[in-house]
N, CA and C atoms as an extended XYZ file, in Angstrom:
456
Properties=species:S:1:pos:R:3:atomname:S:1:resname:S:1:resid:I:1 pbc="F F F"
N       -23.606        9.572        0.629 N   UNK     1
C       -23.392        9.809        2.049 CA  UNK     1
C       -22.218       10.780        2.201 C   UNK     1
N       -22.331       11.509        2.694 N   UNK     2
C       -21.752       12.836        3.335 CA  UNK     2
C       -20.473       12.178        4.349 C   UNK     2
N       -19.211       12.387        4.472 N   UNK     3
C       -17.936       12.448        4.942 CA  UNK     3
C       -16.920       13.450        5.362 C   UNK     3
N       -16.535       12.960        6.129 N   UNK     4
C       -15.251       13.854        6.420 CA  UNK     4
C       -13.694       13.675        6.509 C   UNK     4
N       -12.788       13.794        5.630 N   UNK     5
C       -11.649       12.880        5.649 CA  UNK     5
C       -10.786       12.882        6.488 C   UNK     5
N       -10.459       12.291        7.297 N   UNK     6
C        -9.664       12.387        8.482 CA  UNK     6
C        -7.824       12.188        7.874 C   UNK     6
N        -7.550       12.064        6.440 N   UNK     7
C        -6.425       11.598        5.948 CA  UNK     7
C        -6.599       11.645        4.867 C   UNK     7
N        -5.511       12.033        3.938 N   UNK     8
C        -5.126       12.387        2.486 CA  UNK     8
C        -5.160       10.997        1.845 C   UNK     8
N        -5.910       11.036        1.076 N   UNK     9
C        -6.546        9.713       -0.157 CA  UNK     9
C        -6.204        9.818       -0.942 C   UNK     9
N        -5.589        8.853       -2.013 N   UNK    10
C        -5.394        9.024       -3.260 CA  UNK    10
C        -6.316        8.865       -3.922 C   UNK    10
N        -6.999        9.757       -5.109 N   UNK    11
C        -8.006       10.118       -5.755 CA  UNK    11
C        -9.564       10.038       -5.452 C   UNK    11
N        -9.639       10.245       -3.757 N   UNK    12
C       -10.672       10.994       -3.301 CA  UNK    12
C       -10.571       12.166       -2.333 C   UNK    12
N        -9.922       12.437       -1.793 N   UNK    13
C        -9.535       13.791       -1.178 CA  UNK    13
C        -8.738       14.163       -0.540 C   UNK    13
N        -8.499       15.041        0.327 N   UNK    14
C        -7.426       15.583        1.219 CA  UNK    14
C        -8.413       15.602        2.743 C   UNK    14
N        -7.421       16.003        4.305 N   UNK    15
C        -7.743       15.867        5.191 CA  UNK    15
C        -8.864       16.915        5.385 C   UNK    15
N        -9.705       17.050        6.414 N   UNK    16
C       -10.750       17.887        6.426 CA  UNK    16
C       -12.045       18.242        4.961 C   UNK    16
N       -11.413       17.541        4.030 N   UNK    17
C       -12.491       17.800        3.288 CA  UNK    17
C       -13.522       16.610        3.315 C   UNK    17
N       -15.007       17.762        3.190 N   UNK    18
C       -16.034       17.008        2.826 CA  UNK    18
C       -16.325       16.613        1.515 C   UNK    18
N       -16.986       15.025        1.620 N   UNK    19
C       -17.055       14.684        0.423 CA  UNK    19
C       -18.505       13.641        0.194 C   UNK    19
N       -18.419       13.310       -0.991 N   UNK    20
C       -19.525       12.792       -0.997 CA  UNK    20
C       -19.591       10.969       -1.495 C   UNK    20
N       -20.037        9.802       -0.831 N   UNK    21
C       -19.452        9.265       -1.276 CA  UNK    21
C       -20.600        7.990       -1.213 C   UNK    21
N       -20.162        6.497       -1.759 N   UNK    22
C       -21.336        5.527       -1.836 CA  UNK    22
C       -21.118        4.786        0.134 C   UNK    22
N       -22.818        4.974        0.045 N   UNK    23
C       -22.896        4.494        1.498 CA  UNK    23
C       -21.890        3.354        2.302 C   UNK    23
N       -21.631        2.595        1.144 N   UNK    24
C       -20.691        1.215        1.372 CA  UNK    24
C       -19.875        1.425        1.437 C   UNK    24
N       -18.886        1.947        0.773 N   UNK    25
C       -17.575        2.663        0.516 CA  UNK    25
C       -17.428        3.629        2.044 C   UNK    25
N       -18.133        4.327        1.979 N   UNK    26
C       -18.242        5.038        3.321 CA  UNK    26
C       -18.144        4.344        4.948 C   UNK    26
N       -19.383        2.900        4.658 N   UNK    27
C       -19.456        2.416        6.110 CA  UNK    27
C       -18.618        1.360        6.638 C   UNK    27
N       -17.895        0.923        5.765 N   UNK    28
C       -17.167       -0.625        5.335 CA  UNK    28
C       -15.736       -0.054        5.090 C   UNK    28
N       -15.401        0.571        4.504 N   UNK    29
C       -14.211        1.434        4.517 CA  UNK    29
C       -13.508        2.615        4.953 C   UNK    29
N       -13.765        3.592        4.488 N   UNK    30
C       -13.418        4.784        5.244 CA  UNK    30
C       -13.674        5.179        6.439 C   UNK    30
N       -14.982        4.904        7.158 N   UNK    31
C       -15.209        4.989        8.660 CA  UNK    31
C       -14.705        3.677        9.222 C   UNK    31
N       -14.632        2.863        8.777 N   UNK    32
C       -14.086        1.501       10.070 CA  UNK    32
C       -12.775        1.318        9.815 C   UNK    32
N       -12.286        2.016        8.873 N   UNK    33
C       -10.887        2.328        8.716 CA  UNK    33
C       -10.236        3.815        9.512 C   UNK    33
N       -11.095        4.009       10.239 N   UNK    34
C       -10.965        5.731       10.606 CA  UNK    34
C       -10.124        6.413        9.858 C   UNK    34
N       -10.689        6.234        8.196 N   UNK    35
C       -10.235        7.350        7.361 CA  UNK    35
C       -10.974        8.598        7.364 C   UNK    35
N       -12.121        8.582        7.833 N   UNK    36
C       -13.484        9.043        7.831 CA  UNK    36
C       -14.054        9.475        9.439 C   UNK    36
N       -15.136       10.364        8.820 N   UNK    37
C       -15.918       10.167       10.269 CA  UNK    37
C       -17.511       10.959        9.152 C   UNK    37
N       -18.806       10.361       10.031 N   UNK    38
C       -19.728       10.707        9.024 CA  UNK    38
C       -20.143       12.623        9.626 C   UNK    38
N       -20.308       13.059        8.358 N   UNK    39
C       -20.244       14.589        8.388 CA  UNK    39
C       -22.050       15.381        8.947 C   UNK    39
N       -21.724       15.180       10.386 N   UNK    40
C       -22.730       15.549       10.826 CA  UNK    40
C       -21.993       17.169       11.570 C   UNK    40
N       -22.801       17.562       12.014 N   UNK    41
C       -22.189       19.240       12.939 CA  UNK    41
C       -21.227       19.131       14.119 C   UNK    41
N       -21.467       18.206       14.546 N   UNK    42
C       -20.366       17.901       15.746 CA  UNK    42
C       -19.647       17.622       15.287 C   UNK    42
N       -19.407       16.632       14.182 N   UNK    43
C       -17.918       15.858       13.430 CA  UNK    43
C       -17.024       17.231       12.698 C   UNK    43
N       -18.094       17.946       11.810 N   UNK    44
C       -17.356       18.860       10.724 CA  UNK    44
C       -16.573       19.859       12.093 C   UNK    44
N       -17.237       20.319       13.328 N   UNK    45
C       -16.824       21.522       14.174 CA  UNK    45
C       -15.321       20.593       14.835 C   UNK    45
N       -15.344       19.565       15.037 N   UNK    46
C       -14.437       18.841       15.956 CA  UNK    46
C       -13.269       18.743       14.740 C   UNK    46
N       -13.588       18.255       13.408 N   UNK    47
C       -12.443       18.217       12.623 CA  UNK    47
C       -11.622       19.342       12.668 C   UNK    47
N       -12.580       20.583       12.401 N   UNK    48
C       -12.084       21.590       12.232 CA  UNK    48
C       -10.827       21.888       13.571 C   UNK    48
N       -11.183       21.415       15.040 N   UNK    49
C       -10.269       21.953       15.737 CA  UNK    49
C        -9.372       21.138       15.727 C   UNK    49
N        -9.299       19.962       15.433 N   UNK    50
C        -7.915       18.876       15.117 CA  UNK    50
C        -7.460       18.658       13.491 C   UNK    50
N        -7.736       19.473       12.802 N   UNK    51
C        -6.928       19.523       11.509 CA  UNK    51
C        -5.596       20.329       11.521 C   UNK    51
N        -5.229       20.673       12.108 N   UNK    52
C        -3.772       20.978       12.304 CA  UNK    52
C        -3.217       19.845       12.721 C   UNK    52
N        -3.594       18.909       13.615 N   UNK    53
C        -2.611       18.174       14.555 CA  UNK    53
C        -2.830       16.602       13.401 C   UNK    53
N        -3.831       16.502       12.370 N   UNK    54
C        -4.384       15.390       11.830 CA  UNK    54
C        -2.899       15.745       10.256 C   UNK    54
N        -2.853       17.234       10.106 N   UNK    55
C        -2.081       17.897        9.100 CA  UNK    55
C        -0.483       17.359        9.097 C   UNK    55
N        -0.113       17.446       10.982 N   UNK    56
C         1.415       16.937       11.027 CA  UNK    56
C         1.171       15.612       11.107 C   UNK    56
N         0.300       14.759       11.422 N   UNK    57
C         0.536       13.317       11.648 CA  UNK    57
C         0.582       12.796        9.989 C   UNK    57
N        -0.009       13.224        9.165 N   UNK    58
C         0.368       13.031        8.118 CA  UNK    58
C         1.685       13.672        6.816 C   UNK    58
N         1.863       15.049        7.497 N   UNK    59
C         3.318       14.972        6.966 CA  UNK    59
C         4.355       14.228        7.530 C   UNK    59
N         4.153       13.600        9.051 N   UNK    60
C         5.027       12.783        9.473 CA  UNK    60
C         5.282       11.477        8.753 C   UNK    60
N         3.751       10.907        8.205 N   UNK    61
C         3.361        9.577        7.961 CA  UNK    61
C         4.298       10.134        5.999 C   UNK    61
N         4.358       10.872        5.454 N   UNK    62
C         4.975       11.240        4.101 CA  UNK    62
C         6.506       11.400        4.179 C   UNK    62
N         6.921       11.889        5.742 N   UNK    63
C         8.480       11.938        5.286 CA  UNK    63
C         9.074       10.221        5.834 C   UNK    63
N         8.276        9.639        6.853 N   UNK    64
C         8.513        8.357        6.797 CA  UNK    64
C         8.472        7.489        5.292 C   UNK    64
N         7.610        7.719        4.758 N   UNK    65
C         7.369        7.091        3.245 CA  UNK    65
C         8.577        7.801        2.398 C   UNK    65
N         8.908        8.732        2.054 N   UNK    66
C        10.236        9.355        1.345 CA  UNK    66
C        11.343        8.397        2.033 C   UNK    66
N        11.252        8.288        3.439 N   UNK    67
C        13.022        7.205        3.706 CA  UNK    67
C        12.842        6.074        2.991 C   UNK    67
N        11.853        5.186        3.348 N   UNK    68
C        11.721        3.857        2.863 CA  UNK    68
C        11.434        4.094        1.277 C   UNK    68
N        10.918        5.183        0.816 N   UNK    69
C        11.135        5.199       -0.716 CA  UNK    69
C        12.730        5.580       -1.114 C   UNK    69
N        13.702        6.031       -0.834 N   UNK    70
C        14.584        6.204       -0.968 CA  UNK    70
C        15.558        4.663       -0.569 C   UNK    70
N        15.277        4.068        0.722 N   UNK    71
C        15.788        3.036        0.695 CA  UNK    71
C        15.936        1.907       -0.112 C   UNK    71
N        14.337        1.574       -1.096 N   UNK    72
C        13.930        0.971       -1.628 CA  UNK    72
C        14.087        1.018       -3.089 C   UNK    72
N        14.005        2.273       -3.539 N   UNK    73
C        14.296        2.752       -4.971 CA  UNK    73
C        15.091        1.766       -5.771 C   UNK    73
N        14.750        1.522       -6.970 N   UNK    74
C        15.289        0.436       -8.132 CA  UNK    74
C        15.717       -0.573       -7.278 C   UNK    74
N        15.776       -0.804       -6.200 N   UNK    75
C        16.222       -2.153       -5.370 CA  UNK    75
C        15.382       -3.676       -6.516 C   UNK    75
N        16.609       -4.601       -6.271 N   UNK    76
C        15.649       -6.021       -6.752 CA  UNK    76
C        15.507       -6.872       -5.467 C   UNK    76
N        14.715       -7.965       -5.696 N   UNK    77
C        14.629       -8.990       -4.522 CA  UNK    77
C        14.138      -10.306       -5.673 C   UNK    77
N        15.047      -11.460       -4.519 N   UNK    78
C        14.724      -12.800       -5.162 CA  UNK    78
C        13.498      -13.563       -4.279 C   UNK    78
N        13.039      -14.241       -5.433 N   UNK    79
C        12.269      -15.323       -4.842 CA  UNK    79
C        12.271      -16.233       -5.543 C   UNK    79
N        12.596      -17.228       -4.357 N   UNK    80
C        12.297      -18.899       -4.819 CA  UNK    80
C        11.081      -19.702       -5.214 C   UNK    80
N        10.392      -20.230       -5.996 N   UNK    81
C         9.361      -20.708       -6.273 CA  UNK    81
C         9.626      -22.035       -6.875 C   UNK    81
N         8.440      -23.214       -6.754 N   UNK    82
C         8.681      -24.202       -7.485 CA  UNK    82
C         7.753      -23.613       -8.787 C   UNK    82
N         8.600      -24.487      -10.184 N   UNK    83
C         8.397      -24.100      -11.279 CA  UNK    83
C         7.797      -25.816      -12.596 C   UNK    83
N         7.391      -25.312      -13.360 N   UNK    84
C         7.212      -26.294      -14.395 CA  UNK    84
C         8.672      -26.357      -15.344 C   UNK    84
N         8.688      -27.269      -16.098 N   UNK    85
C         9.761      -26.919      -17.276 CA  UNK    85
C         9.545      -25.928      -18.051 C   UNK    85
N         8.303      -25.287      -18.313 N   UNK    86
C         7.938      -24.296      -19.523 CA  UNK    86
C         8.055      -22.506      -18.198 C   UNK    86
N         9.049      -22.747      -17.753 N   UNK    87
C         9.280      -21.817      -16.612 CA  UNK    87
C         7.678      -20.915      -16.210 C   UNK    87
N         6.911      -21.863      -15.349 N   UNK    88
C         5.495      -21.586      -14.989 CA  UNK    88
C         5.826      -21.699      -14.097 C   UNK    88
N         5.398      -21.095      -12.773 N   UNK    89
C         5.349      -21.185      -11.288 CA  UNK    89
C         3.666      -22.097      -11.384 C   UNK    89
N         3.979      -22.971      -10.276 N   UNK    90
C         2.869      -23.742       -9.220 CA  UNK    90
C         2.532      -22.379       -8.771 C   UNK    90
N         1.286      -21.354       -8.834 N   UNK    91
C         0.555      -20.715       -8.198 CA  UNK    91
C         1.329      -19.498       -9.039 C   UNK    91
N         1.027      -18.335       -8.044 N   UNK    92
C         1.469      -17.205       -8.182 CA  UNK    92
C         2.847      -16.236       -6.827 C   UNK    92
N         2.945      -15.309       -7.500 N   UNK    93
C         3.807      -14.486       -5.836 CA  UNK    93
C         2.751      -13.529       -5.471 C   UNK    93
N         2.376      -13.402       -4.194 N   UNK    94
C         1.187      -12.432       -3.938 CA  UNK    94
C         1.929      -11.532       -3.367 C   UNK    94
N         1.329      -10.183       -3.170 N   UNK    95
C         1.897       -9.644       -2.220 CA  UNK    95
C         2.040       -9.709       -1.024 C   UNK    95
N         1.800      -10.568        0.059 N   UNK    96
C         1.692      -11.075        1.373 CA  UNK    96
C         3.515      -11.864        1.421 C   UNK    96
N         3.590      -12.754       -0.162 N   UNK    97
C         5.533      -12.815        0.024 CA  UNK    97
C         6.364      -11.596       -0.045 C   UNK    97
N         5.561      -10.633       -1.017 N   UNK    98
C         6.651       -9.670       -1.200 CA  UNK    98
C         6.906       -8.765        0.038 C   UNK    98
N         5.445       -8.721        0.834 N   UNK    99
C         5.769       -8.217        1.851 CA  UNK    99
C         7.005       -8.618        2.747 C   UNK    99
N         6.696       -9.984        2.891 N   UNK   100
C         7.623      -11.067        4.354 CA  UNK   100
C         8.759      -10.570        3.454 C   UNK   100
N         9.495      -10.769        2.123 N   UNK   101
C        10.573      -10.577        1.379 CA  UNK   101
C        11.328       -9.587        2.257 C   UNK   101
N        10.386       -8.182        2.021 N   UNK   102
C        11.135       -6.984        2.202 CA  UNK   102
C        10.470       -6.946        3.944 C   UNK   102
N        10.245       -7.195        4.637 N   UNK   103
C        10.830       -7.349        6.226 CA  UNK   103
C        11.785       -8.329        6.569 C   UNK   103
N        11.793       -9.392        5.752 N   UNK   104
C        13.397      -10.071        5.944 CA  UNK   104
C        14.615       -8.995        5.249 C   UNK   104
N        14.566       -9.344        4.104 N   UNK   105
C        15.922       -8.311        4.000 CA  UNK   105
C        15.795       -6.959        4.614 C   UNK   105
N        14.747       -6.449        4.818 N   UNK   106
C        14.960       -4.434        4.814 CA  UNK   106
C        14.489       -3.975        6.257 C   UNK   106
N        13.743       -5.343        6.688 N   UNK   107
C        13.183       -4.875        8.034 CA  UNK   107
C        12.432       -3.486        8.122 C   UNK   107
N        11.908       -4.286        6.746 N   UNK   108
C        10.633       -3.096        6.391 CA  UNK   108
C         8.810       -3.573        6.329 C   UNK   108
N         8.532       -3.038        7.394 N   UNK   109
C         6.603       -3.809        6.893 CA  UNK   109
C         6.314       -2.613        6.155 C   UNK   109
N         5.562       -3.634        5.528 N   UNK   110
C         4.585       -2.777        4.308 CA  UNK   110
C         3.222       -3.317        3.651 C   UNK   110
N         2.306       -2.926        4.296 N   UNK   111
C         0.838       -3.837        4.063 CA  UNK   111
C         1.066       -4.740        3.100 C   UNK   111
N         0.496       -5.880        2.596 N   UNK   112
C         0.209       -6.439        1.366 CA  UNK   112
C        -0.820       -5.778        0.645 C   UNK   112
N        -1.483       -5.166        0.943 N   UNK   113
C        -2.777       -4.019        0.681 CA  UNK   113
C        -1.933       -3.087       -0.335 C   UNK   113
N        -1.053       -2.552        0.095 N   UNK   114
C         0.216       -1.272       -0.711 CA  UNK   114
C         0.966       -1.942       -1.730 C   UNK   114
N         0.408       -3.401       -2.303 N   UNK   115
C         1.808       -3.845       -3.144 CA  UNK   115
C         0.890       -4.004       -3.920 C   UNK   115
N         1.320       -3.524       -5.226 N   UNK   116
C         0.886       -3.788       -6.303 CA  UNK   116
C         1.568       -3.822       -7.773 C   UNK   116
N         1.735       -5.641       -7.371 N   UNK   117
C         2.073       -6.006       -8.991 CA  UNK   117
C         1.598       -5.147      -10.385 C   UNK   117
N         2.772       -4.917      -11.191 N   UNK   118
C         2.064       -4.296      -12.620 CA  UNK   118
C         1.757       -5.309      -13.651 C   UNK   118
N         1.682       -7.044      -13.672 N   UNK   119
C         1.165       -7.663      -14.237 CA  UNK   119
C         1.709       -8.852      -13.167 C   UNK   119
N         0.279       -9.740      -13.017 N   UNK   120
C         0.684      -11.149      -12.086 CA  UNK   120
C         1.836      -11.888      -12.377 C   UNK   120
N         1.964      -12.304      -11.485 N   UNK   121
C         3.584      -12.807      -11.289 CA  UNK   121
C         3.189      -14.722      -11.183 C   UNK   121
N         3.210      -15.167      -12.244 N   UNK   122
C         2.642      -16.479      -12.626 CA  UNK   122
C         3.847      -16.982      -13.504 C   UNK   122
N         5.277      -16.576      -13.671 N   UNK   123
C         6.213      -17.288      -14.116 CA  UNK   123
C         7.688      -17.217      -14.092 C   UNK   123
N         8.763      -17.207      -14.267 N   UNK   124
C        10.031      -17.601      -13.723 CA  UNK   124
C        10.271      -15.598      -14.447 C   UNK   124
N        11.128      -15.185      -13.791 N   UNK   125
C        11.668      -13.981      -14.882 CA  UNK   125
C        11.633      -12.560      -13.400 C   UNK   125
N        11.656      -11.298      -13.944 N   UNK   126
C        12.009       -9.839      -13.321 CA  UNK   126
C        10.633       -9.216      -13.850 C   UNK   126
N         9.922       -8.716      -12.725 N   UNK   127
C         8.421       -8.189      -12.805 CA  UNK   127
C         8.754       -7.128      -11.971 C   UNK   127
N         8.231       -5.823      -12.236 N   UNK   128
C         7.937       -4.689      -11.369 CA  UNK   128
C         7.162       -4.978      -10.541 C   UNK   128
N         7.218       -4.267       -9.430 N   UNK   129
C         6.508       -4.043       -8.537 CA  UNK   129
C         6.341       -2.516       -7.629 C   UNK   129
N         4.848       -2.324       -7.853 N   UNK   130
C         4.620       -1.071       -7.379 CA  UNK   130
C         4.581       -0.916       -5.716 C   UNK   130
N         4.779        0.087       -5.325 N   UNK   131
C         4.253       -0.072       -3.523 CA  UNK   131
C         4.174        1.152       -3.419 C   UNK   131
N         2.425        1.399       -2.807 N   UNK   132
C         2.121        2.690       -2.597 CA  UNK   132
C         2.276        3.164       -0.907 C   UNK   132
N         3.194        4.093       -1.033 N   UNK   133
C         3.463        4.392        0.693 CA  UNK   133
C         2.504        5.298        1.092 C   UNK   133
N         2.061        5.851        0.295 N   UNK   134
C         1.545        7.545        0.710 CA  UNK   134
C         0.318        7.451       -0.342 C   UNK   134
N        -0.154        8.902        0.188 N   UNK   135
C        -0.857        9.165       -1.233 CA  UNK   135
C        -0.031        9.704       -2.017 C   UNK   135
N         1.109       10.222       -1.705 N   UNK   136
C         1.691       11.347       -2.737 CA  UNK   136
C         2.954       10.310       -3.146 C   UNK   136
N         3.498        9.112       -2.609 N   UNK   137
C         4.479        8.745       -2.785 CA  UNK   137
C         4.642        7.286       -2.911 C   UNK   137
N         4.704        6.691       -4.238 N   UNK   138
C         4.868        5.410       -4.992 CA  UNK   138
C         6.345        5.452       -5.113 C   UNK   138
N         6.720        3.989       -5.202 N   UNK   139
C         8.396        3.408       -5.465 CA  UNK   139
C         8.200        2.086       -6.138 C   UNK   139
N         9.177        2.103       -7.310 N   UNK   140
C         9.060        0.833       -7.930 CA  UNK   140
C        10.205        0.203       -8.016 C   UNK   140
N         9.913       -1.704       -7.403 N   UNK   141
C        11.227       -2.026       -7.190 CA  UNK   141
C        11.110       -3.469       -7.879 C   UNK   141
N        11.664       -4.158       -8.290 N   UNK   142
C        11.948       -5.164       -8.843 CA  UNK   142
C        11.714       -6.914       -8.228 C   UNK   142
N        10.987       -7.671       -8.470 N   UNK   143
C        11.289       -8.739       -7.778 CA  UNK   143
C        11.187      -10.025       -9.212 C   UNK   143
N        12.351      -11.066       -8.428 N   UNK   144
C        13.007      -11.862       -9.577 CA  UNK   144
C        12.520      -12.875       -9.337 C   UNK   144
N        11.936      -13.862       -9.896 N   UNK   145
C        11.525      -15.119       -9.606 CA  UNK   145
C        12.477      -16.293       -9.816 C   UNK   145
N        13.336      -17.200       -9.324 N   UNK   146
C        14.078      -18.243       -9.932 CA  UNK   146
C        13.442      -19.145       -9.518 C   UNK   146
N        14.017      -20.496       -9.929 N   UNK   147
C        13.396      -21.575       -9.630 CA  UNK   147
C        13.909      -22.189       -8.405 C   UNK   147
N        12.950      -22.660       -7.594 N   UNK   148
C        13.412      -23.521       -6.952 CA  UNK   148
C        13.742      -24.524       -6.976 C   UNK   148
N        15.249      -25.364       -6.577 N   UNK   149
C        15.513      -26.601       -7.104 CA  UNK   149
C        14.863      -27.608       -6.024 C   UNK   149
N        14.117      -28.898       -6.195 N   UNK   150
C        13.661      -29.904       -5.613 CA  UNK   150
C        14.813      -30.975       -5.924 C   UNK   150
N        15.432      -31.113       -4.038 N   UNK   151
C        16.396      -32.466       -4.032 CA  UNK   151
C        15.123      -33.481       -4.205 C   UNK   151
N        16.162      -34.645       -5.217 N   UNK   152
C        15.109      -35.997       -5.648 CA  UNK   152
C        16.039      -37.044       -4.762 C   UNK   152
């Protein structure tokens, strides 16, 4: 299915380009995400006259991502978890905490969608964490797991 990108993708295209892509991916994502619009003659002529103005909303949306990547850079963050003795966390940290984490301290939102652990976070210790702001602009910051103590 035939597309039109309304926004710079990481490793499927840039704005205004047509592309080609799986119907699902297309109808379920990129169009109901209005990343997209489907590439018929009215869509490709209409992109064409709002790709300038689609051009600054996304260098806007990149120098916003450079502050908060700069803010964020090698930063660590703690989290409390209950733990086993063999320092195992009860569950995991998803990104939905790391998010709430960093809008408590940084008074920063940042999808849980954009966080991405570089190996699950299933035990006590310092795990990277990726967060994609942009297409062009990733920051990797640190989050620490300690234990949480349970009053008996």
């Amino acid at each position: 299915m035939k597309v039109i990108l309304l926004e710079n993708l990481r490793k499927v295209g840039s704005i205004g380009e047509i592309i080609d892509v799986k119907r699902g991916f297309a109808r379920n994502y990129l169009i109901s995400k209005k990343k997209a619009l489907f590439a018929s003659k009215e869509n490709i002529k209409e992109v064409e006259k709002i790709k300038n103005d689609l051009n600054k909303r996304d260098h806007d949306k990149k120098n916003e991502a450079k502050e908060i990547e700069n803010k964020l850079r090698n930063k660590e963050y703690n989290i409390f978890k209950l733990s086993t003795e063999n320092k195992e966390l009860y569950g995991s940290v998803k990104p939905t905490e790391i998010s709430k984490v960093l809008e408590d301290q940084e008074n920063i939102e940042i999808n849980p969608s954009l966080i991405q652990p570089v190996k699950e976070i299933k035990s006590l210790g310092l795990f990277n964490v990726i967060l994609n702001l942009h297409s062009e602009i990733q920051v990797q910051i640190k989050i620490r797991v300690d234990s949480q103590e349970v009053n008996k």
